[in-house]
NUMARLO-87041 format. One record per residue (C-alpha): y, z, x; residue number from 1; residue in one letter. Coordinates in steps of 0.02 Angstrom, whole numbers, plus 50000, padded with zeros to 5 digits. Layout:
<rs>
R,Y,Z,X,NUM,A
...
</rs>
This chain:
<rs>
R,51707,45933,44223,1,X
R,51552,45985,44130,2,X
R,51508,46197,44157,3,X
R,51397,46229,44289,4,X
R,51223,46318,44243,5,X
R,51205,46492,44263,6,X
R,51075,46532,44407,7,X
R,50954,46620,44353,8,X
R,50839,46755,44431,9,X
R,50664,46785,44450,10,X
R,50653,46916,44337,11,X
R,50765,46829,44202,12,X
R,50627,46673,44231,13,X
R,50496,46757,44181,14,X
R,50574,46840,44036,15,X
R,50581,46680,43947,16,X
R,50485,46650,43789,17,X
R,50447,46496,43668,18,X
R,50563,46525,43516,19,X
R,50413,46487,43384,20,X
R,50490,46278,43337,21,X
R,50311,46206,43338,22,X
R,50392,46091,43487,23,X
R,50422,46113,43686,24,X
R,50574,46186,43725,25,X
R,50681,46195,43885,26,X
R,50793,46308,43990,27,X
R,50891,46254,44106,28,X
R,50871,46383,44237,29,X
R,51029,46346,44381,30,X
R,51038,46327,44552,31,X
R,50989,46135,44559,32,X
R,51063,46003,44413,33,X
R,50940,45962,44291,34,X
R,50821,46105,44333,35,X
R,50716,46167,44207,36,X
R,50581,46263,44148,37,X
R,50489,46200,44008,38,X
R,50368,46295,43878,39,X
R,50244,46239,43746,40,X
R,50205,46308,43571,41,X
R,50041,46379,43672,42,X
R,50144,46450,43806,43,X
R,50106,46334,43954,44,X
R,50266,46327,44073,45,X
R,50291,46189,44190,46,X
R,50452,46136,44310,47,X
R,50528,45969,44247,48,X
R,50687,45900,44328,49,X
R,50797,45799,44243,50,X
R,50910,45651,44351,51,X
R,50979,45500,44292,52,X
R,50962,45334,44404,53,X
R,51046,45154,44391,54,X
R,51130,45209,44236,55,X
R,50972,45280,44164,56,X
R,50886,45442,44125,57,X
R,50731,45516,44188,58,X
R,50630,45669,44219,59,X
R,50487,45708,44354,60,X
R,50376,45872,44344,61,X
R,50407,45965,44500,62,X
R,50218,46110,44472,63,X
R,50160,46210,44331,64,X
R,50236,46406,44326,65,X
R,50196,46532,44389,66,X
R,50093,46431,44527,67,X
R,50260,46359,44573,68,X
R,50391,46479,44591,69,X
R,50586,46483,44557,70,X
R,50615,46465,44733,71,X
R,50498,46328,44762,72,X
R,50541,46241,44606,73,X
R,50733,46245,44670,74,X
R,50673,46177,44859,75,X
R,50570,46032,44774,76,X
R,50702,45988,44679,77,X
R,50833,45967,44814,78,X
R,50719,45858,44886,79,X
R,50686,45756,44730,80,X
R,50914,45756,44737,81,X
R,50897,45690,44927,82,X
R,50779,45556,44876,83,X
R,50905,45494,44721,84,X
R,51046,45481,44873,85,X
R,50955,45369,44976,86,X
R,50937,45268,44819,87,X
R,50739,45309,44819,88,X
R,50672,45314,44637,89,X
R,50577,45484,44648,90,X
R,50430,45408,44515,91,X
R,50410,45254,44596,92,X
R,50390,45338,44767,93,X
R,50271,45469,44690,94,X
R,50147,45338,44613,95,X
R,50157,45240,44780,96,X
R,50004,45244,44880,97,X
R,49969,45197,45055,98,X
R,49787,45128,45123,99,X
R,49765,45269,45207,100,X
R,49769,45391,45058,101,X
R,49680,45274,44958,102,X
R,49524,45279,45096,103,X
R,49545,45448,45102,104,X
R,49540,45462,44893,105,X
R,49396,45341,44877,106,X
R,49283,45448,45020,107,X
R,49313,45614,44943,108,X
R,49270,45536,44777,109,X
R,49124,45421,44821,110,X
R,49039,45462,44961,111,X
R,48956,45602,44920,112,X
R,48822,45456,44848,113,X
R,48770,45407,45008,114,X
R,48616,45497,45047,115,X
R,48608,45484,45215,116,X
R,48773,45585,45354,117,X
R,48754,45433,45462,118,X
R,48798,45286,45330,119,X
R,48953,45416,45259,120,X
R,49009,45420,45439,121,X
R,48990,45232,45470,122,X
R,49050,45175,45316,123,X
R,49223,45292,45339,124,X
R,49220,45259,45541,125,X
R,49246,45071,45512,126,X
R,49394,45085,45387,127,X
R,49489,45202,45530,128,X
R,49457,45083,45663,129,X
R,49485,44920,45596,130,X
R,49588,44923,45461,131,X
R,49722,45078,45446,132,X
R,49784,45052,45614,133,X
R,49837,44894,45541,134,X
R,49878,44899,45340,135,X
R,49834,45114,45340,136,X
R,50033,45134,45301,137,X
R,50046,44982,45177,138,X
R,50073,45019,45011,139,X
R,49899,44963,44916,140,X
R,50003,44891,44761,141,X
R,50070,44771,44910,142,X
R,49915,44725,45016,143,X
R,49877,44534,44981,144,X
R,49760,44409,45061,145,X
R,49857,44385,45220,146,X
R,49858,44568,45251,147,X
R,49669,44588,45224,148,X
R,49653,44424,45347,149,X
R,49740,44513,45485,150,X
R,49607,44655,45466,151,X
R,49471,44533,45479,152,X
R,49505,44382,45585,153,X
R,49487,44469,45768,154,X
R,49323,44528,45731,155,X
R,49276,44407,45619,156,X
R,49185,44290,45746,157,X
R,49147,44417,45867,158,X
R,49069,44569,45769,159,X
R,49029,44467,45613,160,X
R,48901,44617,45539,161,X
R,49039,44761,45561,162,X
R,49185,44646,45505,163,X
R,49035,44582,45334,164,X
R,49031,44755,45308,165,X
R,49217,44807,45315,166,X
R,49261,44661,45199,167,X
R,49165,44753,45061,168,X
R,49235,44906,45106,169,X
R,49389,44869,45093,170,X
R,49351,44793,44924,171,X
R,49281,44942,44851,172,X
R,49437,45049,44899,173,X
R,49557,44933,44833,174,X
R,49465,44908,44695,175,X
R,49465,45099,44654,176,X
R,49642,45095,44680,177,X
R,49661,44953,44548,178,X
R,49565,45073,44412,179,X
R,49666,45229,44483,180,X
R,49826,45131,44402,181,X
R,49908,45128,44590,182,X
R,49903,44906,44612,183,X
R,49876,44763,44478,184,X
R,49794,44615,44503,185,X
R,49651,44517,44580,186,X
R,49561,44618,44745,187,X
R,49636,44527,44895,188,X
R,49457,44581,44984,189,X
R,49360,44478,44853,190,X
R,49231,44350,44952,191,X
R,49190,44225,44823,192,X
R,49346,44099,44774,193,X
R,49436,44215,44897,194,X
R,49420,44231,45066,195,X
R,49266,44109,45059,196,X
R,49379,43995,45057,197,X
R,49457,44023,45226,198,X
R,49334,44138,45330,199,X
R,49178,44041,45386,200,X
R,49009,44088,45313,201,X
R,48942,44244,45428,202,X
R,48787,44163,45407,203,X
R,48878,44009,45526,204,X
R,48944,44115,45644,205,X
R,48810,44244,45704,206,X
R,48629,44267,45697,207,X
R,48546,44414,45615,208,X
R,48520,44540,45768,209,X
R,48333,44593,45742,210,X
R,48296,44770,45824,211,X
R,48194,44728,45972,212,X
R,47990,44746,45933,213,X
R,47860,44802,46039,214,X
R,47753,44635,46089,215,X
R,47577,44634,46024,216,X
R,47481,44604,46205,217,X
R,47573,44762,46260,218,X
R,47523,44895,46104,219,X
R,47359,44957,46171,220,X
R,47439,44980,46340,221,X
R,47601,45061,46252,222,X
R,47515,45157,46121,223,X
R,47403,45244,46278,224,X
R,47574,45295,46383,225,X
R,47628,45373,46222,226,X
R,47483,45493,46196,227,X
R,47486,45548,46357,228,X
R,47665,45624,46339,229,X
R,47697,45790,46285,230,X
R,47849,45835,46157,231,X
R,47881,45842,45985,232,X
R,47965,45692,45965,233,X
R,47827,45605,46083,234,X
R,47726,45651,45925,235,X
R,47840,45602,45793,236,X
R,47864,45434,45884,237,X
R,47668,45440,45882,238,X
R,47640,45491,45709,239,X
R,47804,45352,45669,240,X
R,47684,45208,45743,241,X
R,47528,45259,45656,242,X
R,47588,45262,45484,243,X
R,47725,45100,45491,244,X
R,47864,45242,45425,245,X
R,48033,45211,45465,246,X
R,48093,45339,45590,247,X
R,48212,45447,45453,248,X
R,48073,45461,45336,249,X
R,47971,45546,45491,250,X
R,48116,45643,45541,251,X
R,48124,45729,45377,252,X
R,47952,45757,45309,253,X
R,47930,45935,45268,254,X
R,47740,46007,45264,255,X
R,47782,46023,45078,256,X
R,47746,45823,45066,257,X
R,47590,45820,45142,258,X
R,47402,45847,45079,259,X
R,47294,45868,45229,260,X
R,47162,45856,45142,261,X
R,47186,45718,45034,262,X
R,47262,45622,45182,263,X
R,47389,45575,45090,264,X
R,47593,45613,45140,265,X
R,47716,45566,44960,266,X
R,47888,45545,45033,267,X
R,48009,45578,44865,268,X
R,48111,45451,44789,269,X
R,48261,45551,44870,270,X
R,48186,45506,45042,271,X
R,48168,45325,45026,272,X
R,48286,45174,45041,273,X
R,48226,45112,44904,274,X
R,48231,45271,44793,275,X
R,48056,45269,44748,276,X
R,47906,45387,44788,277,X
R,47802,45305,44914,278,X
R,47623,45361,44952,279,X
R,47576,45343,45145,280,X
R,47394,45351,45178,281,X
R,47349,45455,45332,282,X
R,47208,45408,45438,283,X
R,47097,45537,45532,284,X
R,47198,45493,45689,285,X
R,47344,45525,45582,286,X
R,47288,45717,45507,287,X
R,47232,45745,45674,288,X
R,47381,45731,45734,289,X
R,47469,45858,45604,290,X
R,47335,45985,45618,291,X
R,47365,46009,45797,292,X
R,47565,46029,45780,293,X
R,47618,46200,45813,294,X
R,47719,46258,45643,295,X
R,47890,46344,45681,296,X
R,47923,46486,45564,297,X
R,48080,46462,45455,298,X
R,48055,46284,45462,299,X
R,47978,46163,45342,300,X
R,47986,46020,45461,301,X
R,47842,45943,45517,302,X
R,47921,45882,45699,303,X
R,48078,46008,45692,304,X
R,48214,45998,45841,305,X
R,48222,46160,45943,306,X
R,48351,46253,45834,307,X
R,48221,46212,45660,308,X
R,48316,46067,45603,309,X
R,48265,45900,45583,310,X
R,48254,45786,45750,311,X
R,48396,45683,45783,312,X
R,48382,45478,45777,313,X
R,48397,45478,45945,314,X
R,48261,45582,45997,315,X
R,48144,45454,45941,316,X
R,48267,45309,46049,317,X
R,48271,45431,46215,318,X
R,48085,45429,46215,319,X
R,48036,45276,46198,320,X
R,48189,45231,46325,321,X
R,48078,45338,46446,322,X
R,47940,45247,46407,323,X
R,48019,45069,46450,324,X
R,48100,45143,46605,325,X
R,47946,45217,46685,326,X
R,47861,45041,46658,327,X
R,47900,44907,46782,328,X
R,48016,44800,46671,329,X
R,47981,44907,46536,330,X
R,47879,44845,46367,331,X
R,48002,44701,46309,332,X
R,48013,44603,46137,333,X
R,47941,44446,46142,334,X
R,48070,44328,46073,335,X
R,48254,44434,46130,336,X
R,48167,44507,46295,337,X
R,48256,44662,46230,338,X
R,48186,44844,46272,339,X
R,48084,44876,46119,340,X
R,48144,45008,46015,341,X
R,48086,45148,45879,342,X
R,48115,45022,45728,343,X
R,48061,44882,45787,344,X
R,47865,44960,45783,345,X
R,47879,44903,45593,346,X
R,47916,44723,45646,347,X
R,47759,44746,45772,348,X
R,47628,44821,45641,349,X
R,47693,44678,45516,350,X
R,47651,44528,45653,351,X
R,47487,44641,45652,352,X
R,47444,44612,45483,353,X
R,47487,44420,45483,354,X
R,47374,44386,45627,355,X
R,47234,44476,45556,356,X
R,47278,44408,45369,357,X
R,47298,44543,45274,358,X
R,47399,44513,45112,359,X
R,47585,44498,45123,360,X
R,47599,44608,44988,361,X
R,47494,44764,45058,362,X
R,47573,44769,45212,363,X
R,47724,44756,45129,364,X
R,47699,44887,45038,365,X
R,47650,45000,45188,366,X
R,47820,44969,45233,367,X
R,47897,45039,45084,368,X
R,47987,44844,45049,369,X
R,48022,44797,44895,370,X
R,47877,44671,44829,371,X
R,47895,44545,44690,372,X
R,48030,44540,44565,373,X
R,48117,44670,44462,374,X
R,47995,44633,44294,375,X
R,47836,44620,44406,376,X
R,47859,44791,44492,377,X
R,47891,44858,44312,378,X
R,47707,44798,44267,379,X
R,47637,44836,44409,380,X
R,47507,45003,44412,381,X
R,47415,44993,44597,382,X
R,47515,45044,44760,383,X
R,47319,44996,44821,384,X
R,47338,45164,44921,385,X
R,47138,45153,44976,386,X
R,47162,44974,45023,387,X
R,47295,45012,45149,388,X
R,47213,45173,45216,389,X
R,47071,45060,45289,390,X
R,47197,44930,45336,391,X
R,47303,45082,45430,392,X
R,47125,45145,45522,393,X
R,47102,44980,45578,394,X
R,47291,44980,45638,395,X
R,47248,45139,45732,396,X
R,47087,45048,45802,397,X
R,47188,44910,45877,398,X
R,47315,45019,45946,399,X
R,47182,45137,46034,400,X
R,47115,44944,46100,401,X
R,46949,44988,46019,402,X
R,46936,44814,45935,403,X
R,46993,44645,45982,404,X
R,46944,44521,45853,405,X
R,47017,44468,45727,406,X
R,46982,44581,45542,407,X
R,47042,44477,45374,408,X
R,47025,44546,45214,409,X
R,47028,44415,45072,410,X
R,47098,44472,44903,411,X
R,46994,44468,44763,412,X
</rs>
């Protein structure tokens, strides 16, 4: 029988040196077979443990030294020995990764590019609910089609936007496994020659849900209860409607952004959805409105919540779900019969500027949407900022009901 290893102590560890061979060297230090602590020509030590499986020979680093001690390099060993007994093959198991660890991976290393908390949370929120508490302890070099499928089909039909959304999802973490080195092969998530070819279209299976707008006939009327509220975000819901901003953007302008003066509020690229300045052009309704907010010291916020933060999203939804329960059947979308809600403004001040012809593109641009193609915005100089200021004042007209008839602008 071959001599077993001395065990060696702490002390007598850390009393080891690199003999000067231009080459690692290692000691075998005792206690557990195949144990060793190995040193460079620089003098970097690391644990490496030496086994030999299915009539072949292999070693596994078990933690740099000193970060990993003697003692902990013995316990992690033993457990590396208990592994080799239930015929476990230690590397295999340690480049195995599970669904779960691969969301959790991908998150740490991704989302951190999402601007906004509440898409990090959604995107993440979906993956726990859906799909780990069905392939979450799968290995993700072992996740195929069929696997994905059983994510997807019960919501497929049912919550077709949530279950559109966790396709890609899931795509994008298995794909960042695939580059990690931890599965080969195509992305079982993949839509197109994919799944296409057994999911239905979600286009043939549900109708875009659009957020429920505030009916034309009923904005004077609407725009009136409003004003006569009280609150901050009464007056962010206010100042919202009178500019055409999406509610975030409103939520988060700082006094920094905005000229008084000039009438002008530049929301940073940062800001946007699009990640591009956009100039908003403030009517006198609209400065009016600023000037008279009270400022809260140590707070940049234009309509800050009571602790100096920014207002929550649904400070904007609780008011205006006052508003539509205080009304006898409340002010209802035309099409859905839906309460109307904060968003859905933008969808009323756009049916605005079709009925009084304004051009698509200027009240698209109010909106901060994306106009023409890629090449064409390139070329293009004019945001037509003054253009849209008198097309916002007569916005503000209608809503006070201070003009009925119809006011086109042709382009020259």
């Amino acid at each position: 029988m071959p001599r077993k290893a001395k065990e060696m102590s702490a002390v007598e560890v850390r009393r080891l040196a690199h003999p000067g061979t231009g080459r690692n060297v290692c000691f075998t230090v005792g206690g557990v077979d195949g144990l060793q602590l190995q040193i460079t020509p620089t003098g970097a030590r690391s644990w490496l443990l030496r086994y030999k499986m299915k009539g072949r020979r292999h070693q596994i680093g078990l933690g740099s030294y000193p970060d990993t001690t003697l003692s902990q390099a013995r316990d992690r060993a033993r457990q590396v020995k208990d592994m080799i007994w239930q015929g476990i093959d230690p590397l295999a198991e340690r480049h195995r990764m599970t669904f779960a660890q691969a969301v959790e991976d991908y998150c740490e290393a991704k989302l951190g590019e999402f601007r906004n908390e509440k898409h990090r949370k959604q995107w993440r929120s979906t993956l726990d609910k859906y799909a780990v508490p069905v392939i979450g302890n799968m290995n993700v070099a072992e996740i195929d089609m069929q696997d994905v499928l059983r994510v997807l089909e019960p919501i497929w039909t049912d919550k077709t936007v949530t279950a559109k959304r966790l396709r890609g999802r899931i795509e994008a973490v298995l794909s960042w496994a695939t580059v990690a080195g931890h599965r080969k092969g195509d992305n079982p998530a993949r839509w197109k020659g994919n799944l296409s070819e057994i999911l239905p279209k979600p286009t043939k299976v549900t109708k875009a849900a659009h957020q429920p707008a505030l009916a034309l006939s009923d904005a004077p009327e609407w725009f009136a209860d409003l004003r006569a509220r009280s609150g901050i975000a009464t007056r962010a819901l206010e100042f919202l409607t009178l500019t055409a901003a999406r509610s975030g953007e409103v939520r988060g302008a700082t006094w920094a952004e905005i000229d008084l003066d000039a009438g002008l509020w530049i929301v940073p690229a940062a800001r946007m959805k699009a990640e591009r300045e956009h100039r908003v052009p403030l009517t006198k309704e609209a400065v009016d409105l600023l000037k008279a907010m009270p400022r809260m010291q140590g707070s940049d916020f234009v309509f800050p919540a009571a602790r100096g933060g920014a207002l929550s999203d649904m400070a904007l939804s609780a008011c205006m779900r006052r508003m539509n329960e205080a009304r006898e059947g409340g002010y209802l979308d035309r099409v859905s019969g839906r309460p109307a809600v904060p968003h859905g403004l933008r969808s009323t001040f756009r049916d605005w500027t079709a009925e009084q012809g304004y051009p698509r593109d200027m009240a698209e641009m109010q909106l901060a949407h994306n106009v023409g193609t890629e090449v064409e915005r390139a070329y293009r100089r004019s945001d037509m900022l003054e253009r849209r200021r008198a097309m916002m004042a007569a916005w503000g007209r209608f809503l006070r009901g201070e003009t009925s008839g119809k006011v086109v602008e042709f382009s020259a």
